[in-house]
C-alpha positions as CSV (number, residue, x, y, z in Angstrom):
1,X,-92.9,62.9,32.1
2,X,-90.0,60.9,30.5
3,X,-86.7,61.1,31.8
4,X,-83.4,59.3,30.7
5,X,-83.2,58.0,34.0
6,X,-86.8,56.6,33.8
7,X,-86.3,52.8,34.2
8,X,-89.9,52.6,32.8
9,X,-89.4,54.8,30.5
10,X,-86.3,53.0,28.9
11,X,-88.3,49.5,29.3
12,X,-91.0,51.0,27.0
13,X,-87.9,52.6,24.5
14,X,-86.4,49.1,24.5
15,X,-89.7,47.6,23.4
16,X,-90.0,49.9,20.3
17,X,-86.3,49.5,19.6
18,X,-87.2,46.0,19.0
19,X,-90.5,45.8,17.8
20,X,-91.6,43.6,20.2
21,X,-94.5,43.1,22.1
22,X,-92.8,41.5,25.6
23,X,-90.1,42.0,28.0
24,X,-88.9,40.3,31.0
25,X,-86.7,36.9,31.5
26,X,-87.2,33.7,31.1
27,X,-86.6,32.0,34.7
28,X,-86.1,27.9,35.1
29,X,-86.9,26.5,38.4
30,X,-84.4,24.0,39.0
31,X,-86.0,23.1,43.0
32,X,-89.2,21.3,44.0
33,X,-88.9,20.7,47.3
34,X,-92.0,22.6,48.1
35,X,-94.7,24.1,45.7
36,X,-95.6,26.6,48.4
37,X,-92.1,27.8,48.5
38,X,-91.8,28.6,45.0
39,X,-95.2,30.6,44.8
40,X,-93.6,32.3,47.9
41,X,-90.6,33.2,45.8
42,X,-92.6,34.2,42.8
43,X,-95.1,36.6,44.5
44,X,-92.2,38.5,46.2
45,X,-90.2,39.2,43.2
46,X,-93.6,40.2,41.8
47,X,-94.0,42.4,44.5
48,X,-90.9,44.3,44.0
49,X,-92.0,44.4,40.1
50,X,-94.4,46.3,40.9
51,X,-92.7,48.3,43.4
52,X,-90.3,49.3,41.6
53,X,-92.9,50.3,38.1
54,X,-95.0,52.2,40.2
55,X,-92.1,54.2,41.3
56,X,-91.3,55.2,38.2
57,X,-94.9,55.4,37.1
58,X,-95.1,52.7,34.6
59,X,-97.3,50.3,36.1
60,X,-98.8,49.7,32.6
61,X,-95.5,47.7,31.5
62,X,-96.5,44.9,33.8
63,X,-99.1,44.0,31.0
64,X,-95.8,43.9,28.4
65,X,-94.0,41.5,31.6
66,X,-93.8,37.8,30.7
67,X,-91.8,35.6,33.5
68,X,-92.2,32.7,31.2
69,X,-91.2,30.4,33.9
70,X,-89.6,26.8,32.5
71,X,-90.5,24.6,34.8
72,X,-89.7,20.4,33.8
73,X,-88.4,18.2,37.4
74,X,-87.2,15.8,34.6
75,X,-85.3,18.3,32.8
76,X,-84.2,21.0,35.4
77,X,-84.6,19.3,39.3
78,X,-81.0,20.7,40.6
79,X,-79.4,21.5,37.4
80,X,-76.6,23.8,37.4
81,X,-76.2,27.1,35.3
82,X,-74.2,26.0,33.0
83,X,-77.1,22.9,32.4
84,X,-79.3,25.8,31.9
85,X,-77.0,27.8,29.9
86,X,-76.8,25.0,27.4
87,X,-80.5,24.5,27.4
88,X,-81.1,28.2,26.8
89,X,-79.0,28.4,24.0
90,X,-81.2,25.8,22.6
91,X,-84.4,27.4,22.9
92,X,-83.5,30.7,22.0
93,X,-83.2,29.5,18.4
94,X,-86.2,30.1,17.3
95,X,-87.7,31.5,20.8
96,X,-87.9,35.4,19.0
97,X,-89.7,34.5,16.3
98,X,-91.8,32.6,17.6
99,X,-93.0,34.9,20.4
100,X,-91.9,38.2,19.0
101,X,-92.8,37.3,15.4
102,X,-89.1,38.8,14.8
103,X,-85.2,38.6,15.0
104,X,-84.3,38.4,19.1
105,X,-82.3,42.4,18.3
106,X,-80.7,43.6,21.3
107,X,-83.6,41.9,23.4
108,X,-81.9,41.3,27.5
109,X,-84.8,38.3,27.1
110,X,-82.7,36.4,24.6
111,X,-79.1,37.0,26.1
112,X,-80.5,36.3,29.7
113,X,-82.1,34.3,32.2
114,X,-82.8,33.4,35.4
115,X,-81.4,30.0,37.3
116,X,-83.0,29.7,40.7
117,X,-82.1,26.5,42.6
118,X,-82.7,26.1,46.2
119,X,-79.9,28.1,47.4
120,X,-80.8,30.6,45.6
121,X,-84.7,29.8,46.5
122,X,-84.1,30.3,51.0
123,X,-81.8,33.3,50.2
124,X,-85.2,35.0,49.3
125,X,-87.9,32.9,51.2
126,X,-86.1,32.6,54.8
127,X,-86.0,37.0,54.6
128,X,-87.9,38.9,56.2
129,X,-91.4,39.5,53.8
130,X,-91.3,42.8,51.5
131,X,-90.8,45.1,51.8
132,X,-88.9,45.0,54.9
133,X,-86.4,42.9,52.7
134,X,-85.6,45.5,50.7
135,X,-81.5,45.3,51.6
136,X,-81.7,41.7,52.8
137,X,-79.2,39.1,51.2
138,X,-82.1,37.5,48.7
139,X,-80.4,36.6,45.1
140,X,-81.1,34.9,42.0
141,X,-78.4,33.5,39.3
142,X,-78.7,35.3,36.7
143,X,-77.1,33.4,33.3
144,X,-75.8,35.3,29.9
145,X,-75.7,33.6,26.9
146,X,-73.0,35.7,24.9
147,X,-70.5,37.4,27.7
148,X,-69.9,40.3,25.2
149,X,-66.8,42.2,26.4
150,X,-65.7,39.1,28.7
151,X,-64.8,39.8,32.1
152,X,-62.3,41.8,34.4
153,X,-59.0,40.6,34.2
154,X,-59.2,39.6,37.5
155,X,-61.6,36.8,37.1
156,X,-60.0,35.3,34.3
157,X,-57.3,33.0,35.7
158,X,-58.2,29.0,36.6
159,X,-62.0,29.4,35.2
160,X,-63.6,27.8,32.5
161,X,-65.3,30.7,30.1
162,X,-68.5,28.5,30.9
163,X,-68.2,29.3,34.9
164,X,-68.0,32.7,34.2
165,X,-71.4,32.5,32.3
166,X,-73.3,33.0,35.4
167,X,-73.5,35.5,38.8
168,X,-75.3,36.3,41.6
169,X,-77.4,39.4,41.4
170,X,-79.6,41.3,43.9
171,X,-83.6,39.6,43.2
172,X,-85.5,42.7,44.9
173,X,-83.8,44.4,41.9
174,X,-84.1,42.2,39.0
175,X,-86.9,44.0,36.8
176,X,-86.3,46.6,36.2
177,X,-83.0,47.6,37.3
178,X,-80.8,44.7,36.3
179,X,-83.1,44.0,32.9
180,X,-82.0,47.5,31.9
181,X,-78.4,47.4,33.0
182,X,-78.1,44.4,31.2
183,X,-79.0,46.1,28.1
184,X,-75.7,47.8,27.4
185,X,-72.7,45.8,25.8
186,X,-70.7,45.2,27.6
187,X,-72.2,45.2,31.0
188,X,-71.6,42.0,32.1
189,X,-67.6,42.6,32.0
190,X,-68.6,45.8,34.5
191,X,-71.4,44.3,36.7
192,X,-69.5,40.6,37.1
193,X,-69.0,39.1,40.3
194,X,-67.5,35.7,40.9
195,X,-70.2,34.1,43.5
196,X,-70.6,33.4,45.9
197,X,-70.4,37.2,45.4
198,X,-73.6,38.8,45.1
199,X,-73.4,42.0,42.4
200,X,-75.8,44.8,43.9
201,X,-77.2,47.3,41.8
């Protein structure tokens, strides 16, 4: 049954709102230290994915899911967020119609993504395995284009708007939890944490 607090649910909503056919966010691997490592990374957040879907009985949105992973050592081999910011602003140009065959709307996949460097990559990979992790200390950066709203006054002082493009967010809760926070305007202003924070959902 559908409920408002359905994360599922609202994932599928969102998708109709839109008219488009995919969700998730584009995530840039900016470490290659080790192959094995990343695929480590990647099939734990995928395991809390699905975790997370099945609790709310919408397995079937993993078929909508696309990670799109940008990976380039040229291009993103220990580049910052704000490299990636810049870089994403690029290719969400003409990213939505190209993928979606439409405008990007009030798409979280064209507002956001997903900077994981090798700080970020140990916070998750040196835990214990899922789902023992499950309150462990694992985070991704997660980057936003357009900071609608700004932040709280009291992260405003001696920071470039640029530095404040970027946080530190919880990774065993990053689909769908934070993809559907992040869907209000507004949120980032509410859900901001200057790192080496880490905002927990």
């Amino acid at each position: 049954m559908e409920t408002e607090s359905n994360k599922a649910d609202k994932l599928e909503r969102q998708l109709q709102e839109d008219n488009h056919k995919t969700w998730g966010w584009v995530i840039y691997r900016c470490t290659y230290s080790s192959d094995k490592d990343w695929m480590d990374f990647m099939s734990r957040l995928n395991f809390h994915i699905q975790e997370s879907l099945k609790l709310h009985n919408g397995l079937d949105m993993m078929e909508s899911l696309d990670h799109h992973v940008l990976e380039d050592r040229a291009l993103f081999e220990a580049a910052n967020p704000i490299t990636v910011c810049e870089h994403f602003r690029q290719w969400v140009q003409d990213a939505p119609q190209r993928e979606q065959g439409g405008p990007a709307m009030r798409s979280q996949w064209y507002n956001f993504c997903v900077h994981v460097d090798e700080e970020a990559l140990q916070s998750v990979i040196s835990g214990p395995p899922p789902p023992t992790d499950l309150l462990g200390t694992g985070y991704v950066n997660l980057v936003c284009l357009e900071m609608l709203g700004g932040v709280r006054a009291e992260f405003e002082s001696g920071h470039m708007e640029l530095d404040r493009c970027w946080m530190r967010v919880t990774y065993q809760h990053l689909m769908p939890t934070w993809y559907n926070l992040f869907r209000t305007q507004g949120s980032w202003s509410t859900e901001y944490r200057e790192p080496p924070q880490v905002a927990t959902s």
